[in-house]
KOLTORKE-689406 format. One record per atom (N, C-alpha, C): atom name; x, y, z. Coordinates in pm, whole numbers, padded with zeros to 5 digits. Layout:
BEGIN
+------+--------+--------+--------+
! site !   east !  north !     up !
+------+--------+--------+--------+
!   CA !      X !      Y !      Z !
...
+------+--------+--------+--------+
***
This chain:
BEGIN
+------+--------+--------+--------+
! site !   east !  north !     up !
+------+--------+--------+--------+
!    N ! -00225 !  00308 ! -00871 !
!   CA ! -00223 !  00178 ! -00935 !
!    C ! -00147 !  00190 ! -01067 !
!    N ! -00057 !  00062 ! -01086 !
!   CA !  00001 !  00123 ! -01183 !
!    C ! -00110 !  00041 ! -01325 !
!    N ! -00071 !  00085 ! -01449 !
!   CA ! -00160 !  00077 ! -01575 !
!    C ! -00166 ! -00080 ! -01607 !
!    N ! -00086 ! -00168 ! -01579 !
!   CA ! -00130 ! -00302 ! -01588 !
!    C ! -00221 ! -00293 ! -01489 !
!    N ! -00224 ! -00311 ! -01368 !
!   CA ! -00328 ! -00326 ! -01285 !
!    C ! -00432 ! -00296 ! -01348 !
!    N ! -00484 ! -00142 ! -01386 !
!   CA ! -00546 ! -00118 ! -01405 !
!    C ! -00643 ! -00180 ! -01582 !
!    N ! -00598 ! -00246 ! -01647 !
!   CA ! -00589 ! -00308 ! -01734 !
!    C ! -00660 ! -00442 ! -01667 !
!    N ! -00626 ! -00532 ! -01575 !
!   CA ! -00643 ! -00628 ! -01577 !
!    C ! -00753 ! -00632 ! -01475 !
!    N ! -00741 ! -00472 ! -01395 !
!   CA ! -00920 ! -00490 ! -01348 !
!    C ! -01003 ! -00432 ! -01444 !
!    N ! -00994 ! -00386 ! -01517 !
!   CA ! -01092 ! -00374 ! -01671 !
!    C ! -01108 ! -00526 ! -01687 !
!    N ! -01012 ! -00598 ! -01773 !
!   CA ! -01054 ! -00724 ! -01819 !
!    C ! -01111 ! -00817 ! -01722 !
!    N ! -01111 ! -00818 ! -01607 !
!   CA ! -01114 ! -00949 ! -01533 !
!    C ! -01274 ! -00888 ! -01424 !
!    N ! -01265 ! -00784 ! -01411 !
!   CA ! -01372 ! -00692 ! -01297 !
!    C ! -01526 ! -00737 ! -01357 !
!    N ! -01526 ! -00750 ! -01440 !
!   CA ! -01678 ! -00812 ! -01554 !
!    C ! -01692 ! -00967 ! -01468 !
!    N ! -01629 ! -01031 ! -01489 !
!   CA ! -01597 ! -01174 ! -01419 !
!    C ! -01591 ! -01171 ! -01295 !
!    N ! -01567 ! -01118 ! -01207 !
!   CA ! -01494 ! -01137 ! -01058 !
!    C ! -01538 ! -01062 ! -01041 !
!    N ! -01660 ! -01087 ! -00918 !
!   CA ! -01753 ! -00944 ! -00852 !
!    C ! -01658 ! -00895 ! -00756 !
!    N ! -01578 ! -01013 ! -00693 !
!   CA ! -01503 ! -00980 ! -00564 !
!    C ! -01355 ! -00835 ! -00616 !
!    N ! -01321 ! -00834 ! -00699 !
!   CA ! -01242 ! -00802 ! -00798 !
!    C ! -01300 ! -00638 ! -00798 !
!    N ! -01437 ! -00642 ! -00835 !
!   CA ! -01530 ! -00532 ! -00881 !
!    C ! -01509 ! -00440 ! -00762 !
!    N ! -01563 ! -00526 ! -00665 !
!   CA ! -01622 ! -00419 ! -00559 !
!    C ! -01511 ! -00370 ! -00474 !
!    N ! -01382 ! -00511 ! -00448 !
!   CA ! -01231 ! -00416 ! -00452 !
!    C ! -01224 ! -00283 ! -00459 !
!    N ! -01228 ! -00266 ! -00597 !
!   CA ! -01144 ! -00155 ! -00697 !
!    C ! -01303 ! -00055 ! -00654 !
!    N ! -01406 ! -00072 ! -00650 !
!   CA ! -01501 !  00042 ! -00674 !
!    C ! -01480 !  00087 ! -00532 !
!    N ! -01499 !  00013 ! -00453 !
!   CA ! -01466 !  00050 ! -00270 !
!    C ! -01332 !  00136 ! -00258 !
!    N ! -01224 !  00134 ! -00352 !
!   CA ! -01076 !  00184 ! -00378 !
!    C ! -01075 !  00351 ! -00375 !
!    N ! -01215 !  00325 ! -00464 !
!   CA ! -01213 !  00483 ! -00601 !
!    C ! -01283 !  00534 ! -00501 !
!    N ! -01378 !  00451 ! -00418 !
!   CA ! -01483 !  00607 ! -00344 !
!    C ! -01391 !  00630 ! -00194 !
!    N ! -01323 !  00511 ! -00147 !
!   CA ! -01192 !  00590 ! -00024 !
!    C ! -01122 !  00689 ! -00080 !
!    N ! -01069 !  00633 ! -00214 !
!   CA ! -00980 !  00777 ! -00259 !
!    C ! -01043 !  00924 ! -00277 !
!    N ! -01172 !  00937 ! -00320 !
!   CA ! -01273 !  01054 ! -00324 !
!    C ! -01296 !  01120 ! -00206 !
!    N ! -01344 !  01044 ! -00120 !
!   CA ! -01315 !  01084 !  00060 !
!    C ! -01239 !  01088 !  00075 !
!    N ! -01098 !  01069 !  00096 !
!   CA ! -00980 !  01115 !  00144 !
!    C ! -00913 !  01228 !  00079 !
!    N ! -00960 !  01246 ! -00082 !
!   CA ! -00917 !  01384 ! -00176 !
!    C ! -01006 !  01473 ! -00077 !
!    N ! -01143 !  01442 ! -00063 !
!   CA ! -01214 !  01516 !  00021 !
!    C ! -01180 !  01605 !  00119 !
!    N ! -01158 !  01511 !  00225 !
!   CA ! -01066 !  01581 !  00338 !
!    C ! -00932 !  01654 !  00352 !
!    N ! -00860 !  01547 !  00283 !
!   CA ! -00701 !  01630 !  00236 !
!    C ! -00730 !  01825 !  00168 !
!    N ! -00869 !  01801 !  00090 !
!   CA ! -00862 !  01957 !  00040 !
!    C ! -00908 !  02067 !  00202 !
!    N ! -00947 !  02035 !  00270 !
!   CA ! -00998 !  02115 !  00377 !
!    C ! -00860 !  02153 !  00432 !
!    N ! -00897 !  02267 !  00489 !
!   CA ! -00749 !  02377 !  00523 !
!    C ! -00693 !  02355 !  00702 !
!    N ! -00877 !  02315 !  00736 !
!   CA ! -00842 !  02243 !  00883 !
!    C ! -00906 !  02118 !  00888 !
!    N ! -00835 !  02069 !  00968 !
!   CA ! -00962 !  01950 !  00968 !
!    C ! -01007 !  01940 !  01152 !
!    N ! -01115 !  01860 !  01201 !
!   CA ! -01156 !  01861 !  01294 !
!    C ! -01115 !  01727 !  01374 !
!    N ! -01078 !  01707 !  01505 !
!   CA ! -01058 !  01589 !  01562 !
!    C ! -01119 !  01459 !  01472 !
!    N ! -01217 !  01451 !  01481 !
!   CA ! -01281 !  01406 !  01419 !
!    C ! -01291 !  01363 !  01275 !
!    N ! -01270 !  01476 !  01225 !
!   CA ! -01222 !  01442 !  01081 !
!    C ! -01103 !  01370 !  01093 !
!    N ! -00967 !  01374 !  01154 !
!   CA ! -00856 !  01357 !  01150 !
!    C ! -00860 !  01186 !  01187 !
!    N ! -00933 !  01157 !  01290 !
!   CA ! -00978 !  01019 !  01310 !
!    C ! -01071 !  00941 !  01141 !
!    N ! -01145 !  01034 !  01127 !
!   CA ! -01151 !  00964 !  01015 !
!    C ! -01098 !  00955 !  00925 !
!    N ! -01012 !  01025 !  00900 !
!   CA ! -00927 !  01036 !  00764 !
!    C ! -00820 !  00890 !  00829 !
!    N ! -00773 !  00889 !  00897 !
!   CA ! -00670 !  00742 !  00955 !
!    C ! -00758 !  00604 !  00914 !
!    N ! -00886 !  00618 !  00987 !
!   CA ! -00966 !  00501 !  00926 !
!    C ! -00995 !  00468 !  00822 !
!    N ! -01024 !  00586 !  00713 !
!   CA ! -01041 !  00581 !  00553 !
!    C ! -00882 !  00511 !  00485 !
!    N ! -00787 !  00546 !  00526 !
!   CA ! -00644 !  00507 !  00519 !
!    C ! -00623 !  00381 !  00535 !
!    N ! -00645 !  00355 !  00656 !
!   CA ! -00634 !  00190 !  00666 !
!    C ! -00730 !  00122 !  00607 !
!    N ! -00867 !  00150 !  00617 !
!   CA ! -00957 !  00071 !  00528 !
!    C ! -00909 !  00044 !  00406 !
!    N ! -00850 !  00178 !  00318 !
!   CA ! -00810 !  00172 !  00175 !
!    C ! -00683 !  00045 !  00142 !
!    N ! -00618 !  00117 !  00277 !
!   CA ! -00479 !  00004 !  00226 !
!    C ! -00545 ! -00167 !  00257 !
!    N ! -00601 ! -00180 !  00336 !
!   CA ! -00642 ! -00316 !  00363 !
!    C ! -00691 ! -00385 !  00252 !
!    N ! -00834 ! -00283 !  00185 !
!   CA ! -00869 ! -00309 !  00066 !
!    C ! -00769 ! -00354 ! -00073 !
!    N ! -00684 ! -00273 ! -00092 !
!   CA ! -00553 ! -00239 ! -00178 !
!    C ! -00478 ! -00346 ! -00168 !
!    N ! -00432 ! -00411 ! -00035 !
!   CA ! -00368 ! -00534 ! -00022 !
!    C ! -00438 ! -00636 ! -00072 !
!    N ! -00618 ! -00690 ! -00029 !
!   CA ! -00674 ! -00765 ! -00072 !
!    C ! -00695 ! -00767 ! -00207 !
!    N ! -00729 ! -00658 ! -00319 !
!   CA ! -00716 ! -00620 ! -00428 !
!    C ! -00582 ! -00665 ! -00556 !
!    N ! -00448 ! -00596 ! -00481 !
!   CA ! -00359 ! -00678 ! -00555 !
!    C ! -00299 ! -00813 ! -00528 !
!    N ! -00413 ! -00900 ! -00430 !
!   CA ! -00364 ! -01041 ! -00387 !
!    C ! -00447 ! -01100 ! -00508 !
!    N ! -00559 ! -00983 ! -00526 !
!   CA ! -00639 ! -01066 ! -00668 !
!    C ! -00602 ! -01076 ! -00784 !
!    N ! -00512 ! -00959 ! -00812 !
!   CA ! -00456 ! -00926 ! -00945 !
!    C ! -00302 ! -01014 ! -00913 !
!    N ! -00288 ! -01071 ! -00808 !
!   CA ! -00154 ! -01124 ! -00852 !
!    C ! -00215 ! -01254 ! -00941 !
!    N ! -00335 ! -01298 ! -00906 !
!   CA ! -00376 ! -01399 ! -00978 !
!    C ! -00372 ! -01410 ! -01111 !
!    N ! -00411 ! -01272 ! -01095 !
!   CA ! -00450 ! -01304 ! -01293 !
!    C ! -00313 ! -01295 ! -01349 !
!    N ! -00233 ! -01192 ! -01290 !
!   CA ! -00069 ! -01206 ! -01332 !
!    C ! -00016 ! -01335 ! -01350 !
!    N ! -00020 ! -01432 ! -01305 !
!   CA !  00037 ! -01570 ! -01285 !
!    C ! -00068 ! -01640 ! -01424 !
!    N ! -00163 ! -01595 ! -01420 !
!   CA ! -00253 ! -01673 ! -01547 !
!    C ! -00223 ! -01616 ! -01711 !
!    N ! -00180 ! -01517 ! -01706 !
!   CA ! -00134 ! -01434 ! -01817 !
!    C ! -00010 ! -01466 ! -01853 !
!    N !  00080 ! -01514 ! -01748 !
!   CA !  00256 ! -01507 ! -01783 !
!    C !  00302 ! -01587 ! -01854 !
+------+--------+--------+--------+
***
């Protein structure tokens, strides 16, 4: 994320639960996926989940900066 983003889910994440739970749902895919990425093998299984953690994230990530385009347009 780049540092405006991250800026404007500071300011706006207090206000906007939807906003909140975005970005907190963001940070714990990225923790699980640092997770797995550190393992030297991974298991079928793991490998299936690591794709699902991926798409979940980006899905999230898309819905996330559809929120922050908002506040961009309210700021400009």
């Amino acid at each position: 994320m780049e540092a405006k983003d991250l800026e404007l889910i500071e300011q706006y994440g207090t206000e906007d639960a939807e906003l909140k739970a975005l970005w907190e749902q963001h940070v714990v895919y990225e923790k699980m996926l640092e997770k797995l990425e550190g393992k030297s093998f991974l298991s079928p299984t793991e490998t299936q989940e690591m794709k699902e953690l991926k798409k979940k994230k980006l899905a999230g990530k898309t819905k996330l900066l559809g929120l922050l385009d908002k506040y961009r347009v309210t700021e400009a």
